[in-house]
C-alpha positions in Angstrom: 3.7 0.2 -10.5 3.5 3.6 -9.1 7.0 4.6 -6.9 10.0 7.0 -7.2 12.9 5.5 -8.4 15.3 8.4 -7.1 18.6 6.8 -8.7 19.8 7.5 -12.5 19.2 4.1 -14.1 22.9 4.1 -14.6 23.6 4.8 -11.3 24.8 2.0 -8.8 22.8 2.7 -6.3 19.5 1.1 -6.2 17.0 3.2 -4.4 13.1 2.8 -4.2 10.3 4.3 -2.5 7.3 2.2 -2.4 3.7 3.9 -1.0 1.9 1.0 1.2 -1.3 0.6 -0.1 -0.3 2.0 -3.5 2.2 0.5 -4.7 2.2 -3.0 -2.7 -0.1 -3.9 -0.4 -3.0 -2.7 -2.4 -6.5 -4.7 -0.7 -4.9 -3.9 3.2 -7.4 -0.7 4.2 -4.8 0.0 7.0 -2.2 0.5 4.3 -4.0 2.9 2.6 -5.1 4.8 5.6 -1.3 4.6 7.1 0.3 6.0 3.8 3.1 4.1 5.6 6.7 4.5 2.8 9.0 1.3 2.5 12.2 1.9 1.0 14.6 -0.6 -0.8 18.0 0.8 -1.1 20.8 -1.2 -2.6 24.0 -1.9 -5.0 23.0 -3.1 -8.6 26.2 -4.5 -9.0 26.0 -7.2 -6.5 22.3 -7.3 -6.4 21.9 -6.5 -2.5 19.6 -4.5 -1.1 18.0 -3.8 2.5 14.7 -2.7 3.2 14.0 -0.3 5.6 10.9 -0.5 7.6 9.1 -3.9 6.5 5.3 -3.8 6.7 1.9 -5.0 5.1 2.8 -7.3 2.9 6.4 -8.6 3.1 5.9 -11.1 0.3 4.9 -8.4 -2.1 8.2 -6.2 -1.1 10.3 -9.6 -1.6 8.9 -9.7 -5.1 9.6 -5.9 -5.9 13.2 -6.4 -5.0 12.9 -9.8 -7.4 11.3 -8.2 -10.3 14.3 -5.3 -10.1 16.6 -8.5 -9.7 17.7 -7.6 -6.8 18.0 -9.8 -2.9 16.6 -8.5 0.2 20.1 -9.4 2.4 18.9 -7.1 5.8 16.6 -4.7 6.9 16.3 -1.3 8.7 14.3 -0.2 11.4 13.6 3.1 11.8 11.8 2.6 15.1 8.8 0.4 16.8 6.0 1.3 15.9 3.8 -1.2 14.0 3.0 0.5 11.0 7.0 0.7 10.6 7.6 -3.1 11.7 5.0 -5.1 12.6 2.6 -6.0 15.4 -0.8 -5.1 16.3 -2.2 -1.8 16.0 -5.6 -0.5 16.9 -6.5 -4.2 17.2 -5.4 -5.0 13.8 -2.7 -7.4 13.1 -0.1 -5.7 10.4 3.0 -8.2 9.0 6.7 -7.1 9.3 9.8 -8.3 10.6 8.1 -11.7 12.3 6.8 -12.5 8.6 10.3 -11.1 6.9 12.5 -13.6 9.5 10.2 -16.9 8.3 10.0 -15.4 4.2 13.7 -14.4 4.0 15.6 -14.4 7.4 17.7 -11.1 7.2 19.4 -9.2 9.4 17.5 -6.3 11.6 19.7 -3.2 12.4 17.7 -1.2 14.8 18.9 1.8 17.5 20.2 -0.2 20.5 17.8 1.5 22.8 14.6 0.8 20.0 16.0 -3.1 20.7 13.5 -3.8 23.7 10.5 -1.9 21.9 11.1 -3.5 18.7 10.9 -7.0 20.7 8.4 -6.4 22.4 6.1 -4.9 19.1 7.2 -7.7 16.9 8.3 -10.8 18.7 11.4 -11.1 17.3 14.1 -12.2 19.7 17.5 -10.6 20.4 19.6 -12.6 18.2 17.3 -11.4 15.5 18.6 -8.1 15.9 21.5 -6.7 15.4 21.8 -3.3 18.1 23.9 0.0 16.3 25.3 3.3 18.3 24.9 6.4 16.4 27.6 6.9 13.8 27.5 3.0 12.6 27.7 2.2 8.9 25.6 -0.5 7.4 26.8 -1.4 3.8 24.7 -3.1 0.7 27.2 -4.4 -1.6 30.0 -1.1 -2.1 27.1 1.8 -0.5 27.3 2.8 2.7 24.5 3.4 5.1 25.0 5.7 8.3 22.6 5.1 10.9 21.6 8.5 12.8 20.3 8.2 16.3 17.7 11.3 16.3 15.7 10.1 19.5 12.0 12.3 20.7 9.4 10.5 18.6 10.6 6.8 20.0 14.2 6.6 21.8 15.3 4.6 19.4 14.4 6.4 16.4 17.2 6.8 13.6 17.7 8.0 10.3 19.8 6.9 7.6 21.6 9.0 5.0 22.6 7.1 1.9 25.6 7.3 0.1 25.8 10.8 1.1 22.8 11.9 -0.7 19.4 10.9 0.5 18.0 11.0 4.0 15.5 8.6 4.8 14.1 10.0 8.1 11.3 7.7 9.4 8.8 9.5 11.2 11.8 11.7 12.9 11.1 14.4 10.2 8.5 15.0 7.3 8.2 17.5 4.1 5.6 19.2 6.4 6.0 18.6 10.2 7.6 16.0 12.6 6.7 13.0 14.7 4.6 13.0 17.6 6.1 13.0 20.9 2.7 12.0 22.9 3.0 8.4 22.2 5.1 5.8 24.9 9.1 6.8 24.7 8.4 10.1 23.2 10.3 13.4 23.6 9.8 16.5 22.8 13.2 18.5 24.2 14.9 15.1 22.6 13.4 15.6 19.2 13.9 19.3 18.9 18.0 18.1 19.2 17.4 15.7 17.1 16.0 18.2 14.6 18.3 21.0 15.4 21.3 19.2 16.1 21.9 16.2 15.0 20.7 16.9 11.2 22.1 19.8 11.0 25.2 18.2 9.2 23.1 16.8 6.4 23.9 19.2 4.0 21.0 21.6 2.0 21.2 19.4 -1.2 21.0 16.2 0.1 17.3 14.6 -0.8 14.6 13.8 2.2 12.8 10.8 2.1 10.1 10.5 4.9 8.1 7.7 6.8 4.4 9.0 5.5 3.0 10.8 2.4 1.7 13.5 4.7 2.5 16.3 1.8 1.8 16.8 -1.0 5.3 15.9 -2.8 6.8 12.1 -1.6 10.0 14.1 -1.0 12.1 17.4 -1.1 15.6 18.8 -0.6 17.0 19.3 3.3 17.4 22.8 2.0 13.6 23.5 1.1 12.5 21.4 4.0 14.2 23.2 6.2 12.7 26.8 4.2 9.0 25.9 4.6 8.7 23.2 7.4 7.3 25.0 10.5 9.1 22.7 12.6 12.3 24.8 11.9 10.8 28.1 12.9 11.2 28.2 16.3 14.8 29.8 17.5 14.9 27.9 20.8 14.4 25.1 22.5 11.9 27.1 24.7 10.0 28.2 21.4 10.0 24.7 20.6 8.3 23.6 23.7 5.8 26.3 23.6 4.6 25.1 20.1 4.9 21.4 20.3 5.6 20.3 23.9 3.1 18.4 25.6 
């Protein structure tokens, strides 16, 4: 199987990036066209891990987490979309947190104002979910996990930076652009803080991890991201607006 394992192999942490439609998932078209990334991140030591955005095929992710003898204990949600969670898109059906909660009932952490959306998208009922301010931790065994609210693609949307080392931004940021802000709950003035603002403490060295191969490299430092992605150019929020306002 194809995927980046970012952690030493004697490291604790547990860390994959899986490519839907590469490296599970491999007969769903959708998949393949999505380029959708699902991360496991975890502690070897105790064998816990959470997966962040659970979609296509939840059994095959269960059994990738297995096969590294690790437990899927909870999930993250980086926001609402289907391709991210679960539900219908484009009038086809794509599995996610509905199928994880019958497979393997875990756990959802999602933004508290993503909670509505991500019922709505997925069916999955409030108790389900468990609703996080900006600033929370969510641990895996010993690692911590801090959630960042970075709102303008969904309002909901969030990041989380892993044990102070990798950030694994959703569709909030990519190697080569940003999310869309046209879509329902999007932002643009929001995202550009997001961008701007509330990354900005995630230092140069620390390792991005998008939602989408939409590069050609799966990921990059903050520091060269932050060099080469256009997204950074503009110098204010009115430059910002002028290139990717709607």
């Amino acid at each position: 199987m194809s995927s980046v394992d970012a952690a030493d192999r004697d490291d604790r942490l547990y860390f994959r990036q899986l490519l839907a439609g590469r490296d599970f998932a491999t007969s769903d078209r959708v998949a393949r066209q999505m380029v959708n990334f699902v991360y496991l991140i975890g502690d070897r030591a105790t064998g816990e891990a959470l997966v962040v955005d659970p979609a296509y095929d939840i059994r095959g992710l269960l059994d990738v987490a297995a096969a590294d003898g690790m437990r899927v204990t909870g999930a993250l949600a980086t926001h609402y979309h289907p391709d991210h969670v679960g539900g219908d898109m484009m009038g086809y059906r794509i599995s996610g947190v509905r199928e994880l909660l019958t497979l393997n009932p875990v756990p959802i952490h999602v933004q508290r104002d993503e909670s509505p959306w991500v019922q709505r998208v997925t069916g999955a009922s409030e108790s389900d979910l468990v609703l996080h301010d900006s600033g929370d931790v969510v641990t895996v065994g010993d690692l911590r996990v801090e959630l960042i609210h970075t709102p303008g693609h969904t309002p909901g949307s969030q990041c989380f930076f892993v044990d102070g080392r990798y950030l694994v931004s959703g569709d909030t940021l990519f190697l080569e652009g940003c999310g869309r802000t046209d879509l329902p709950g999007g932002d643009p003035a929001q995202l550009y803080e997001s961008l701007t603002k509330k990354l900005a403490r995630i230092p140069d060295d620390a390792i991005l991890f998008p939602g989408h191969l939409y590069s050609a490299e799966p990921s990059a430092t903050m520091g060269e991201t932050r060099r080469m992605n256009f997204v950074f150019k503009p110098r204010t929020e009115a430059e910002w607006l002028a290139m990717f306002g709607r």
